[in-house]
Backbone of each chain as ProteinMPNN parsed JSONL, in Angstrom:
{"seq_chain_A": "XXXXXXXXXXXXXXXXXXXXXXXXXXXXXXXXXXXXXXXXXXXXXXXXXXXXXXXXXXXXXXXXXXXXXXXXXXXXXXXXXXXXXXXXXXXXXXXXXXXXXXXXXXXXXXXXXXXXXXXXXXXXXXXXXXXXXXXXX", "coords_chain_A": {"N_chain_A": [[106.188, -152.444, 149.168], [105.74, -152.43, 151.32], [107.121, -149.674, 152.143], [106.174, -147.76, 150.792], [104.094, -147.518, 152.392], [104.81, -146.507, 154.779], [105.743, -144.353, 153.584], [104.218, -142.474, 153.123], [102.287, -142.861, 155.47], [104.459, -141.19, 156.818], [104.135, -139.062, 155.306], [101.808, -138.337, 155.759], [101.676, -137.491, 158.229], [102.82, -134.669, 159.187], [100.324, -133.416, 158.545], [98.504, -133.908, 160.119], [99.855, -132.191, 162.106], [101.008, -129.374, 164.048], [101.279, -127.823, 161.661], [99.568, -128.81, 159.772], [97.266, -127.947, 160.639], [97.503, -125.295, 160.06], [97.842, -124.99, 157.458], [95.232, -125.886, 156.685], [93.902, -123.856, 157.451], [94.653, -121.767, 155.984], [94.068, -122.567, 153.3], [91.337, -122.606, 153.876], [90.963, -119.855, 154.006], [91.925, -118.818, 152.078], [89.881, -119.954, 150.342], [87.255, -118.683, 151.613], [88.349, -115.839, 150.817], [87.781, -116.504, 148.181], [85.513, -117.173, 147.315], [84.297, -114.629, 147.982], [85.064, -112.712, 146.761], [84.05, -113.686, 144.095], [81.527, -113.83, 144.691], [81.508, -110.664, 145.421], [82.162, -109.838, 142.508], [79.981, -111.244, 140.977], [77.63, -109.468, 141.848], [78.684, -107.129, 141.353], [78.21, -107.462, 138.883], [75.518, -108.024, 138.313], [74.611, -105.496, 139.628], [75.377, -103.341, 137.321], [74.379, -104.67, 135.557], [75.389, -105.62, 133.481], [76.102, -107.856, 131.484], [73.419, -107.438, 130.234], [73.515, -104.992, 129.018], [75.972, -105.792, 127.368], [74.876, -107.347, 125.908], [72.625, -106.136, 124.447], [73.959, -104.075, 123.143], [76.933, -104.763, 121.733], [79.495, -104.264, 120.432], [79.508, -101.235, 121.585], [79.432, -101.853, 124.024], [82.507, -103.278, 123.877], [83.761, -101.079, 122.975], [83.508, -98.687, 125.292], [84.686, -100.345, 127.09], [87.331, -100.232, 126.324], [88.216, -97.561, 126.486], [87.637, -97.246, 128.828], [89.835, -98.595, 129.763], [91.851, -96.731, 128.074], [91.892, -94.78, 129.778], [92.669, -95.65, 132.245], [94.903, -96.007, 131.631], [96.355, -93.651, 131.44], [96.392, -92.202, 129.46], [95.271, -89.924, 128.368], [95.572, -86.793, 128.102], [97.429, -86.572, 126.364], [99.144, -86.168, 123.165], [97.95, -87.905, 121.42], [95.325, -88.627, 122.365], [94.627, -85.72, 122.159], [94.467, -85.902, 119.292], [92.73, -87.526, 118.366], [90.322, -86.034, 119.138], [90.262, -83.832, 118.289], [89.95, -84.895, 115.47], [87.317, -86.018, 115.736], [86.002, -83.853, 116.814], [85.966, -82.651, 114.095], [84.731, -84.171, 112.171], [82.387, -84.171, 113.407], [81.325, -82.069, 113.269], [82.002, -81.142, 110.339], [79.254, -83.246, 110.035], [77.024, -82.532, 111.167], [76.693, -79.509, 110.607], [76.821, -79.369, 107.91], [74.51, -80.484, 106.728], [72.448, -78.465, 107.529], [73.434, -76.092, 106.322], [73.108, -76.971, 103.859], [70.254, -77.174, 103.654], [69.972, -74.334, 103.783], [71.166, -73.524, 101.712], [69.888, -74.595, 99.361], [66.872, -73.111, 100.326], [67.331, -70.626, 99.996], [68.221, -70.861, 97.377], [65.986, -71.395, 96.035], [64.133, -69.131, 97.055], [65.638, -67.24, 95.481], [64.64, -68.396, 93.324], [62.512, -68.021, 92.49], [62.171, -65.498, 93.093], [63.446, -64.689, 90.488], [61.748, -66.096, 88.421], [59.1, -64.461, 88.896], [60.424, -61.983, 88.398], [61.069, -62.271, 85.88], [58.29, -62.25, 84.751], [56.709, -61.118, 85.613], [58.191, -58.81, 83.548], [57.664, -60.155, 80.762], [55.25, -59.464, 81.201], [54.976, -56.474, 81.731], [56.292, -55.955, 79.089], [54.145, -57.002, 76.933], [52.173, -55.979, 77.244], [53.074, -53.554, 76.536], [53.974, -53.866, 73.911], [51.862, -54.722, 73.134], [50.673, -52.001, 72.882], [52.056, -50.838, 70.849], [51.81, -52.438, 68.671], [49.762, -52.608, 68.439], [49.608, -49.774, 66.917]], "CA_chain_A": [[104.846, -152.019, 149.594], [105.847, -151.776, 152.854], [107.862, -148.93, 152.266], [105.146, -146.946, 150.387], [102.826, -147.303, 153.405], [105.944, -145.507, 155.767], [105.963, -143.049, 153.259], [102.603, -141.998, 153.077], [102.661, -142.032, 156.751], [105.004, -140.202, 157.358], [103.696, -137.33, 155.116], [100.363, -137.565, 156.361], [101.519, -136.917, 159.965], [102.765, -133.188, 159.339], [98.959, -132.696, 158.337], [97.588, -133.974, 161.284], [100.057, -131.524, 163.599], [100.127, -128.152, 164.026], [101.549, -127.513, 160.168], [98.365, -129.161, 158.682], [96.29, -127.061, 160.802], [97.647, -123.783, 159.4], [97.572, -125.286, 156.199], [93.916, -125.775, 156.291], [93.188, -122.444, 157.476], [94.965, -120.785, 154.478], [92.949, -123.315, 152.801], [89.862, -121.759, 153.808], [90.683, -118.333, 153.846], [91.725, -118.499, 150.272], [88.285, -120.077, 149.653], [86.426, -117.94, 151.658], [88.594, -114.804, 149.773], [87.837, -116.657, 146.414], [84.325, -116.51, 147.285], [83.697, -113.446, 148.295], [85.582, -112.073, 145.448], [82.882, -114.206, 143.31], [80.063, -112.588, 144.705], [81.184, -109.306, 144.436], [82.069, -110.026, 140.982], [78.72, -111.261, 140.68], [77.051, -108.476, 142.779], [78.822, -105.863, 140.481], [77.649, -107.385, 136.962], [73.943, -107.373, 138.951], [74.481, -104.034, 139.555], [75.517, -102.676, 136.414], [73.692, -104.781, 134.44], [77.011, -105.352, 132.449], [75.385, -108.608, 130.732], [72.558, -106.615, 129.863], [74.37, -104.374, 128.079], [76.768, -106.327, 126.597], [73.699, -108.34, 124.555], [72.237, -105.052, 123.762], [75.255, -103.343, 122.193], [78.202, -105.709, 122.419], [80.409, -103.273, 120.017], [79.157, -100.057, 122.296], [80.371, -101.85, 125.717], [83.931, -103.379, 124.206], [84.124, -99.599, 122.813], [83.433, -98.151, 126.362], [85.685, -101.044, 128.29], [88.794, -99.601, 125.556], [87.951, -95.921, 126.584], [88.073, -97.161, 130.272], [91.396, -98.559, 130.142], [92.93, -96.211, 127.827], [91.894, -93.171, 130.586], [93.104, -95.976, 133.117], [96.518, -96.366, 131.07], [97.035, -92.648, 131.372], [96.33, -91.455, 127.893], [94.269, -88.729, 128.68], [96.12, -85.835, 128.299], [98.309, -87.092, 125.469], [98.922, -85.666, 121.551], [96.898, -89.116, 120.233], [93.81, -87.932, 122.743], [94.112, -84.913, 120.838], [94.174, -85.735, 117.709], [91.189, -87.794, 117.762], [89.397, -85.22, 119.501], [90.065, -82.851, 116.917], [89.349, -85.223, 114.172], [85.861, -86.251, 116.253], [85.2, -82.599, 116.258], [86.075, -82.186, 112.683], [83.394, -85.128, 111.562], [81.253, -83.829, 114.136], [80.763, -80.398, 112.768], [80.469, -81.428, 109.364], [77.615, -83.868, 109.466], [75.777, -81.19, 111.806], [77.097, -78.194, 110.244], [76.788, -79.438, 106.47], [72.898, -80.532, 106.071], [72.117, -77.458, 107.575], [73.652, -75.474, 105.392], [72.447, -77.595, 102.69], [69.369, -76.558, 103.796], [69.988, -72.777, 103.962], [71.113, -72.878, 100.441], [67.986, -74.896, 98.781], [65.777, -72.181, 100.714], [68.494, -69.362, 99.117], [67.909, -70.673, 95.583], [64.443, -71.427, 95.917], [63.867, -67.675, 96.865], [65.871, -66.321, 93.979], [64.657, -68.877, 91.953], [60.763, -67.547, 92.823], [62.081, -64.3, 92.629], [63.646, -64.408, 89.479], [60.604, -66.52, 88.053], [58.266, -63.386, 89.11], [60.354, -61.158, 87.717], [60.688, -62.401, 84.406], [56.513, -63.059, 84.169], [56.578, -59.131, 85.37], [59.105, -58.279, 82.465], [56.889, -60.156, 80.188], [53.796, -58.683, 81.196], [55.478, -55.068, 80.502], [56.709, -56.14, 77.729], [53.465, -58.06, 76.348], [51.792, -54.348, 77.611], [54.101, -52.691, 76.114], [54.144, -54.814, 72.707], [50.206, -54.549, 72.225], [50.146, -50.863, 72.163], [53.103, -50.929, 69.996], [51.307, -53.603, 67.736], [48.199, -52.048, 67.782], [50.244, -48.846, 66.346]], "C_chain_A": [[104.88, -151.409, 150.983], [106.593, -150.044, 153.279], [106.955, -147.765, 152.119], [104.288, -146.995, 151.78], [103.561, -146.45, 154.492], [105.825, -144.53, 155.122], [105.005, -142.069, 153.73], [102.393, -142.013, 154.225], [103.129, -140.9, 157.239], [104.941, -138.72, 156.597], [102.55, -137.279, 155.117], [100.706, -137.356, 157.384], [101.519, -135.233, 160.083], [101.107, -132.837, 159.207], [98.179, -132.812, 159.501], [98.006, -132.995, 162.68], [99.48, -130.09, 163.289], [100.501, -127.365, 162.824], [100.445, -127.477, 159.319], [97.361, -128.23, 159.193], [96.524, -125.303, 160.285], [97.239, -124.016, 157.985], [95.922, -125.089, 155.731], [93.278, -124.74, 156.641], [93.615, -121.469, 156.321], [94.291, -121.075, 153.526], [91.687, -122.475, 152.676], [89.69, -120.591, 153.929], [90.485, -118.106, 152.48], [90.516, -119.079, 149.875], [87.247, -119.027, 149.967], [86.588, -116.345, 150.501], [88.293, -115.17, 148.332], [86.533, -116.589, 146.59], [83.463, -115.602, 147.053], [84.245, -112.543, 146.965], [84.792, -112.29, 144.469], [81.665, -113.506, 143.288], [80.221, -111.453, 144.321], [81.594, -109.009, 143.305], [80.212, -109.809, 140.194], [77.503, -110.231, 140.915], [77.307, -107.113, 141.656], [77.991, -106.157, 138.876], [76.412, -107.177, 137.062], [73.525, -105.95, 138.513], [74.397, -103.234, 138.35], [74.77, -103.469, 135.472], [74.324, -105.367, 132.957], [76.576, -106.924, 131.31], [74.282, -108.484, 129.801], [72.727, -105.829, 128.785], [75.121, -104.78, 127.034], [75.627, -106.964, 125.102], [72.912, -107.219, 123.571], [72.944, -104.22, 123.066], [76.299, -103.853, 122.878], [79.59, -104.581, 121.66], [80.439, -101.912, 121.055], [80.267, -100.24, 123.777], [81.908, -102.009, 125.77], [84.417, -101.98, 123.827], [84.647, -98.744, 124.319], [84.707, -98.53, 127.311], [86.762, -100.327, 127.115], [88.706, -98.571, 125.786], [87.982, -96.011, 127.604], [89.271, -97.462, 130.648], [92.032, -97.726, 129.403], [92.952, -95.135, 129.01], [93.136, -94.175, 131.845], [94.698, -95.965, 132.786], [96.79, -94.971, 131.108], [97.3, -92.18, 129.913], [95.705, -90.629, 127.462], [94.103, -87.702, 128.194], [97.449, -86.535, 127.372], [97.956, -86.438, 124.305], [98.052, -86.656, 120.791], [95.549, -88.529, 120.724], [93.358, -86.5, 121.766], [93.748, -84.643, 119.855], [92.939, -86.227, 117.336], [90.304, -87.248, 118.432], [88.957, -84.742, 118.54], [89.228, -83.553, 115.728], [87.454, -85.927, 114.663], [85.431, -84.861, 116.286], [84.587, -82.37, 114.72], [84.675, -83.122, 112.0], [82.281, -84.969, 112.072], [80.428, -82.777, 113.526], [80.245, -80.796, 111.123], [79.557, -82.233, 109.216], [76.802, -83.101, 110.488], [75.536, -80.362, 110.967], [76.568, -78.531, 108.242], [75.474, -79.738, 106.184], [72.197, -79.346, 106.273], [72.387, -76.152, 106.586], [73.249, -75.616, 103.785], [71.337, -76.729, 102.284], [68.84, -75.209, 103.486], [69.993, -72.829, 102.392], [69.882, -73.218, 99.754], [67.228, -73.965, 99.046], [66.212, -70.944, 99.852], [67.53, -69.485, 97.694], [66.584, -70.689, 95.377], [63.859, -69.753, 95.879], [64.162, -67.085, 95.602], [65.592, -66.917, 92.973], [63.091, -68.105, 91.612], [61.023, -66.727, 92.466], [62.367, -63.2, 91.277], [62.559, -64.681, 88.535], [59.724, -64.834, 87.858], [58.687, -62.108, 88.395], [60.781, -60.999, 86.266], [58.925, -62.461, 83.954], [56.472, -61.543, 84.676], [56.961, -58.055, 84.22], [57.741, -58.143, 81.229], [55.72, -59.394, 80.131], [53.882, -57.498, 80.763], [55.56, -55.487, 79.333], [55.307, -56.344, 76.697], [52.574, -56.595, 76.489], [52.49, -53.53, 76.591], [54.577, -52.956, 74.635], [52.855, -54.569, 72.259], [50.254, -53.265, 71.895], [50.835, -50.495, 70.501], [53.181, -51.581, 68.348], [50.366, -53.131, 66.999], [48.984, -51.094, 66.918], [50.657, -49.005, 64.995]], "O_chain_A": [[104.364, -150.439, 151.538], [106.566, -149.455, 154.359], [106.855, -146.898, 152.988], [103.779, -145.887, 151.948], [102.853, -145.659, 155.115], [105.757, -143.503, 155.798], [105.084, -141.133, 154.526], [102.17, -140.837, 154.514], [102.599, -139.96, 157.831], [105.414, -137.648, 156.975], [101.987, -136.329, 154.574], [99.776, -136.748, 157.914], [100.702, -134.563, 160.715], [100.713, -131.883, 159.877], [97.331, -131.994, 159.856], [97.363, -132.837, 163.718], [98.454, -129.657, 162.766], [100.104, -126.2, 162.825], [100.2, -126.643, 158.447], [96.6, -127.689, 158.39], [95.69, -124.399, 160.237], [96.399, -123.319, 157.414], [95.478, -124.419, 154.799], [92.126, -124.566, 156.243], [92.925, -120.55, 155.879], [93.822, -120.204, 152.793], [91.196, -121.88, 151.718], [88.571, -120.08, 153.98], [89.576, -117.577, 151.84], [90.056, -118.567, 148.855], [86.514, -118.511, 149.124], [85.735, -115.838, 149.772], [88.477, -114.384, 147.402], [86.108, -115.701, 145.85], [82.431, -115.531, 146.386], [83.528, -111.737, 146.373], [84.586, -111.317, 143.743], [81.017, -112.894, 142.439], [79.63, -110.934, 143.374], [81.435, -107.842, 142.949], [79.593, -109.008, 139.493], [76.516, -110.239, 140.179], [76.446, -106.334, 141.247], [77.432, -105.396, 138.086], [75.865, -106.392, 136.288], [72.747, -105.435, 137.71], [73.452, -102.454, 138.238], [74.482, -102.864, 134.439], [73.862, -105.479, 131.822], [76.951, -106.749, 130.151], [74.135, -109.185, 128.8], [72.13, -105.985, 127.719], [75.031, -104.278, 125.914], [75.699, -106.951, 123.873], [72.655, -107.334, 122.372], [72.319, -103.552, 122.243], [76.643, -103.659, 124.044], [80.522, -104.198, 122.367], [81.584, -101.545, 121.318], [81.148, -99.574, 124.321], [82.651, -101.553, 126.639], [85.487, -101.637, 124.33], [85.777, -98.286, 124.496], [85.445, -97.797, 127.969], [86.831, -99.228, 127.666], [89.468, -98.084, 124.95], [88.372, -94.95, 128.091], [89.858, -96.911, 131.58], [93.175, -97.654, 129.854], [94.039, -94.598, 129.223], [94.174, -93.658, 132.258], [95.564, -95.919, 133.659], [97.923, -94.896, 130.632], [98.387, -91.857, 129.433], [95.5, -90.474, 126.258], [93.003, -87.318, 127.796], [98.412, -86.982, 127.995], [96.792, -86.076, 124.137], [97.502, -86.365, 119.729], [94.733, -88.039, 119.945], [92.387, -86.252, 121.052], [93.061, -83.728, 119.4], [92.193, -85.797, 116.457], [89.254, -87.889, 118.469], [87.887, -84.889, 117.95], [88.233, -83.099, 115.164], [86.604, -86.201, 113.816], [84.36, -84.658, 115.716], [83.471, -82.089, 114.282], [83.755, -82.569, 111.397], [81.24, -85.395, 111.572], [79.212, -82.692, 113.354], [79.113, -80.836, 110.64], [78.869, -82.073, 108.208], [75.595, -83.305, 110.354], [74.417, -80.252, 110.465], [75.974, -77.68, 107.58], [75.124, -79.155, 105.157], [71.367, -79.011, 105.426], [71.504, -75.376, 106.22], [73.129, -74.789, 102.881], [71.21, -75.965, 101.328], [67.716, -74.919, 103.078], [69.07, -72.319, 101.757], [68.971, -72.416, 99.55], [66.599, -73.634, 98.041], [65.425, -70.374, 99.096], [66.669, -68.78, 97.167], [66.071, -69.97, 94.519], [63.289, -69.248, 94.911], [63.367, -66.574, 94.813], [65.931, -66.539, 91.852], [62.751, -67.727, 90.491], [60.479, -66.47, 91.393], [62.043, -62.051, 90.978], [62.253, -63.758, 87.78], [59.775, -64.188, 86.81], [57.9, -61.303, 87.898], [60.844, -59.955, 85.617], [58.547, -62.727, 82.813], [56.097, -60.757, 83.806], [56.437, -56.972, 83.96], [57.104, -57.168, 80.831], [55.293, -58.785, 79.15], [53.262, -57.114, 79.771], [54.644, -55.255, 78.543], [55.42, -55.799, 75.599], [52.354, -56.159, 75.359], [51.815, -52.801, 75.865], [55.515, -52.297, 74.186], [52.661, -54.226, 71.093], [49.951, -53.013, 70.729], [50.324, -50.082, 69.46], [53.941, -51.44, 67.39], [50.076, -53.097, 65.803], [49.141, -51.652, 65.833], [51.279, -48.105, 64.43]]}, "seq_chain_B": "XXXXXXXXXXXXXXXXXXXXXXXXXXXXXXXXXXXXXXXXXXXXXXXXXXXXXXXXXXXXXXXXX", "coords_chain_B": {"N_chain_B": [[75.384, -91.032, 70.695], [76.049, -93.673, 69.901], [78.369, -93.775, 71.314], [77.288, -93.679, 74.085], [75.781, -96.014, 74.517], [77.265, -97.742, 74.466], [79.343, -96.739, 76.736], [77.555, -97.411, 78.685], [76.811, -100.806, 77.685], [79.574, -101.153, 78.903], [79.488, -100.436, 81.466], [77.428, -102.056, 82.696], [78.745, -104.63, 82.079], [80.663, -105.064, 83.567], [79.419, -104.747, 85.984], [77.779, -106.596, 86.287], [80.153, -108.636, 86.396], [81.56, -108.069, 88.749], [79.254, -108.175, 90.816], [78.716, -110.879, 91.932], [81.064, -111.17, 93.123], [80.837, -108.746, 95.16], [78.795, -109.83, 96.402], [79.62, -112.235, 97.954], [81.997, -110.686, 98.921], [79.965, -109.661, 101.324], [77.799, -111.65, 102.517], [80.319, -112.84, 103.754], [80.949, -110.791, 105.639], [78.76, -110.086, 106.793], [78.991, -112.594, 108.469], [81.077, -113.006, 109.449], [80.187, -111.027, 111.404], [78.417, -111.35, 112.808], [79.62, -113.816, 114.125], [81.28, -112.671, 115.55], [79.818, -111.316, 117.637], [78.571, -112.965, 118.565], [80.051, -114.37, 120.097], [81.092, -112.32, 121.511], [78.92, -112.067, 123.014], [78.334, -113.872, 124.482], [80.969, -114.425, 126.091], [81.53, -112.422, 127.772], [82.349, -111.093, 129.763], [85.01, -111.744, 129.944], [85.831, -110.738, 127.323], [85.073, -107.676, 127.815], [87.155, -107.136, 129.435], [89.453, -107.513, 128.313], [89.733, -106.16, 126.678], [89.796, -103.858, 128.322], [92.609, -104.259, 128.97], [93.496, -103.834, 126.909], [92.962, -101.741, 126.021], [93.994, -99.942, 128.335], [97.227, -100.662, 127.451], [97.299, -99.054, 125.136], [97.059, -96.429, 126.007], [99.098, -96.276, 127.802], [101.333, -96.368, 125.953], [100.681, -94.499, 124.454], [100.739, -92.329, 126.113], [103.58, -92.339, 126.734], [104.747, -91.978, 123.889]], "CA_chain_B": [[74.476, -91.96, 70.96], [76.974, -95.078, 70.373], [79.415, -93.754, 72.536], [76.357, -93.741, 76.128], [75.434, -96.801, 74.707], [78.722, -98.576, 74.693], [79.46, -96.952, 78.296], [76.056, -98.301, 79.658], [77.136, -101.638, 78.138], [80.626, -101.792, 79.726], [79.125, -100.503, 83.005], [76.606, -103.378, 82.733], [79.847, -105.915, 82.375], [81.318, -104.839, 85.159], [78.573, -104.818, 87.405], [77.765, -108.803, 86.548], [81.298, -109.794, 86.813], [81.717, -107.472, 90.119], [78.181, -108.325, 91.651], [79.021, -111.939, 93.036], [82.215, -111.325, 94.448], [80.14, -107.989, 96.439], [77.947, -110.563, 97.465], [80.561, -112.778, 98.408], [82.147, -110.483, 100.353], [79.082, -109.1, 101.992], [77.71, -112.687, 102.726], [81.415, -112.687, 104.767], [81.122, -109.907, 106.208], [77.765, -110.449, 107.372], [78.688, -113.997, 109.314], [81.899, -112.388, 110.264], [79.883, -109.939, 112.463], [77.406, -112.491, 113.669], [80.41, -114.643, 115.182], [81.704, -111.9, 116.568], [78.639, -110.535, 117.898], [77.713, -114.488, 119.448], [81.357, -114.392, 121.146], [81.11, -111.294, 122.754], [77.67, -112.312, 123.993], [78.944, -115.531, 125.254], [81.87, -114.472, 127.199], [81.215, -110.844, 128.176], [83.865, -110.583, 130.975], [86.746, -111.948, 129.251], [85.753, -109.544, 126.074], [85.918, -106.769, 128.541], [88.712, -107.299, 129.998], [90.609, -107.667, 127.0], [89.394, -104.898, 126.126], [90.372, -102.588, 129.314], [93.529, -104.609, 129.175], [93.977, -103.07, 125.196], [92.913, -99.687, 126.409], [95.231, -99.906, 129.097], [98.287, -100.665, 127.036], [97.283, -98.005, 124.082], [96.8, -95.721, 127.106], [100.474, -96.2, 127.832], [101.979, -96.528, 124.724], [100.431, -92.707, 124.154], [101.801, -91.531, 127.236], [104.996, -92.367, 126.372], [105.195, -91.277, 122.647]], "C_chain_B": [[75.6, -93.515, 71.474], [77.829, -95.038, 71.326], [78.422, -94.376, 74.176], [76.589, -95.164, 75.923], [76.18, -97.953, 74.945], [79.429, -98.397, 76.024], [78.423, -97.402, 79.06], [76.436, -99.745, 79.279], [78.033, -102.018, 78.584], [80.205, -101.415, 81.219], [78.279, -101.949, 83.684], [77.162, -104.536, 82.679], [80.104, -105.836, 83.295], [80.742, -105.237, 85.981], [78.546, -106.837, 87.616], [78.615, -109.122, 86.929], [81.387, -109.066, 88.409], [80.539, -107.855, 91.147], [78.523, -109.81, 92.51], [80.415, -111.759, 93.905], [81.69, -110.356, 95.63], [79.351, -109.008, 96.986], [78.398, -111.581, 98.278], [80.931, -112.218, 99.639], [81.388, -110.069, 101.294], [78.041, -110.519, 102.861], [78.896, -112.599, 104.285], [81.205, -112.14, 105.847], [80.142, -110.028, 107.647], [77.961, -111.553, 108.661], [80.28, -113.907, 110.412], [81.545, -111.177, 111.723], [79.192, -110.801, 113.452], [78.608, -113.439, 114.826], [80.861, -113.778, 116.333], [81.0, -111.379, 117.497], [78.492, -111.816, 119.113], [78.92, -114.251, 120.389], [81.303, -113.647, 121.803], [80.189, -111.895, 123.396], [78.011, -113.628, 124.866], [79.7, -115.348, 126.386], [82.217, -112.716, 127.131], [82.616, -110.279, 129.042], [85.027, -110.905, 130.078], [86.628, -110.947, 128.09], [85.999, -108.565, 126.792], [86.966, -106.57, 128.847], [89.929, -107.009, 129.786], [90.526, -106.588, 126.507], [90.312, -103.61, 126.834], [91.399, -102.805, 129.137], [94.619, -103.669, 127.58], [93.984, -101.801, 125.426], [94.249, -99.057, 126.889], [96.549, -99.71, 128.628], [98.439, -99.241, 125.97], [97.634, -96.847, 125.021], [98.641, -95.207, 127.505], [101.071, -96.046, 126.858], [101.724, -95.085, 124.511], [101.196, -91.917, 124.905], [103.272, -91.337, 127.014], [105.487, -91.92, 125.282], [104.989, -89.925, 123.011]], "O_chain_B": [[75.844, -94.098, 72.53], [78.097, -95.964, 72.09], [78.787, -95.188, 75.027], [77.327, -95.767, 76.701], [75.79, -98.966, 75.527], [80.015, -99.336, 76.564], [78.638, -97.783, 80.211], [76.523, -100.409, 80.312], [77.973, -103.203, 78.912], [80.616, -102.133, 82.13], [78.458, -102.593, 84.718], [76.544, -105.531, 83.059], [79.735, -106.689, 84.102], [81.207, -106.025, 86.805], [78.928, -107.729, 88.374], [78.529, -109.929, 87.855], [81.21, -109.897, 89.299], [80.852, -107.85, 92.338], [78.567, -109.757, 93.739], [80.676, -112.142, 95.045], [81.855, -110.687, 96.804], [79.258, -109.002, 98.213], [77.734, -111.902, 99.263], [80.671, -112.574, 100.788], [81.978, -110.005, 102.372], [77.563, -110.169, 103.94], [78.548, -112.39, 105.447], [81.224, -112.719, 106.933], [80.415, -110.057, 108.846], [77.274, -111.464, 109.678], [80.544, -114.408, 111.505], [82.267, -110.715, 112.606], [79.414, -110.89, 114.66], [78.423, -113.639, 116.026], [80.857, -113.984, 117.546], [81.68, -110.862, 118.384], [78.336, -111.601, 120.315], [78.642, -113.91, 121.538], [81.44, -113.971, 122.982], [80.53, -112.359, 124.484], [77.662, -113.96, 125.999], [79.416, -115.843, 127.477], [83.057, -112.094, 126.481], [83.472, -109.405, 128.909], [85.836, -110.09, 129.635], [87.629, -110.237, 128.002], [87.175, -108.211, 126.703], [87.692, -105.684, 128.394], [90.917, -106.581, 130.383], [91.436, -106.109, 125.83], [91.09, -102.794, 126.339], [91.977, -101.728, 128.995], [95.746, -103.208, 127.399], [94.808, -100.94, 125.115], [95.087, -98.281, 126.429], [97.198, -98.791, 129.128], [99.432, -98.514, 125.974], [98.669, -96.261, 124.703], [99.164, -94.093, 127.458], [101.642, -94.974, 127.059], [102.748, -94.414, 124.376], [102.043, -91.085, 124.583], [103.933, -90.304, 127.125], [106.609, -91.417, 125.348], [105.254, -89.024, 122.216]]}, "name": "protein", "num_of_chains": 2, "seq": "XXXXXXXXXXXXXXXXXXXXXXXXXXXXXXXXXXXXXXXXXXXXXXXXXXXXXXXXXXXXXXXXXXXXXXXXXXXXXXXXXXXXXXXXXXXXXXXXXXXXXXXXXXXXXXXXXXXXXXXXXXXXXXXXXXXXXXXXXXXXXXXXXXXXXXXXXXXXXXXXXXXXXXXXXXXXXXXXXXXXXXXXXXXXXXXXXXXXXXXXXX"}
C-alpha cells in the first residue's frame, strides 16, 4: 500500500511542475480548438441551412454532396464526366425534344386528316352533282 | 374468338400469380426507402460526408482511368 501511495506521488509531482503546466495548456488549447471548430461547424450548417435541406430532399443533398466530392476528387475533366454528360444530354433532348414533336405530328395529321375529310365531302358533292344530272338523264 | 379468349385467360393467370409477389416487392421497396429516408434525416453530416468522401474517391478513380 505503501508503495502505491509513492507511486502515485511521484507521478502526480511532474503535473504540479512546469511539465503539468504545459500539459494543461495543450489541454485547453485543444479544447478551445475543438470548440471553436464546433461552432463553426455549427455556424456553417446555420448558414446553409444544410439540415433544412437534407429533410426536404435527403436523396437531392447526398446527390449534390457526391457531385461535390467527385469535382473535389478531380474528375472533372475526365472520359467518365463525359460520358455522362453526353448520355444526360442524350435523355435530355429526348424527353424535351420528343413530346414536342409528338405534338407537331398530331397537329400534321389532324390537318391532313381535316383536309382530306373536306376533300372527300367536296368529291362527293361533285360527284352527288354530277350523279343527279346524270340520273335525271 | 377462342384463341383472344384463351390469351385473356392466361394473361389473367399470370397477373394473380404475379400480383402478390409485385406487391411484395413494392411493400419492400416502399419501407426500404422510408429507412433510408429516416437515416439520412437522422444523421445528415455523417450521410454527407460519406457521401463527399464517395465522390471524392470516384473522382479519383476517373482521373486515373
Amino acid at each position: 500500500m505503501r508503495r502505491m501511495v509513492g507511486m502515485e506521488t511521484s507521478e502526480q509531482k511532474p503535473a504540479n511542475g512546469h511539465g503539468g503546466n504545459e500539459a494543461s495548456w495543450v489541454n485547453d488549447s485543444a479544447h478551445k480548438a475543438w470548440d471553436r471548430t464546433r461552432g463553426a461547424v455549427a455556424e456553417l450548417k446555420r448558414a446553409a441551412a444544410i439540415e433544412e435541406r437534407v429533410n426536404r430532399n435527403p436523396y437531392g443533398s447526398i446527390a449534390a454532396a457526391l457531385g461535390i466530392g467527385y469535382v473535389l476528387g478531380g474528375g472533372i475533366f475526365t472520359p467518365l464526366t463525359s460520358k455522362i454528360v453526353a448520355l444526360g444530354l442524350r435523355i435530355g433532348i429526348r424527353l424535351a425534344v420528343l413530346p414536342m414533336l409528338k405534338d407537331e405530328i398530331s397537329v400534321l395529321a389532324d390537318a391532313l386528316g381535316g383536309e382530306g375529310e373536306a376533300g372527300e365531302a367536296g368529291k362527293g358533292r361533285r360527284g352527288s352533282k354530277a350523279a343527279k344530272p346524270s340520273g335525271e338523264r | 374468338m377462342e384463341m383472344a379468349e384463351q390469351i385473356e385467360s392466361t394473361v389473367r393467370e399470370v397477373g394473380a400469380r404475379v400480383r402478390p409477389q409485385l406487391d411484395d416487392a413494392k411493400k419492400r421497396l416502399t419501407s426500404l426507402n422510408s429507412n433510408v429516408t429516416d437515416y439520412i434525416k437522422e444523421n445528415p453530416g455523417r450521410c454527407l460526408i460519406g457521401a463527399i468522401a464517395i465522390g471524392f474517391l470516384v473522382g479519383k478513380i476517373a482521373r486515373r482511368v
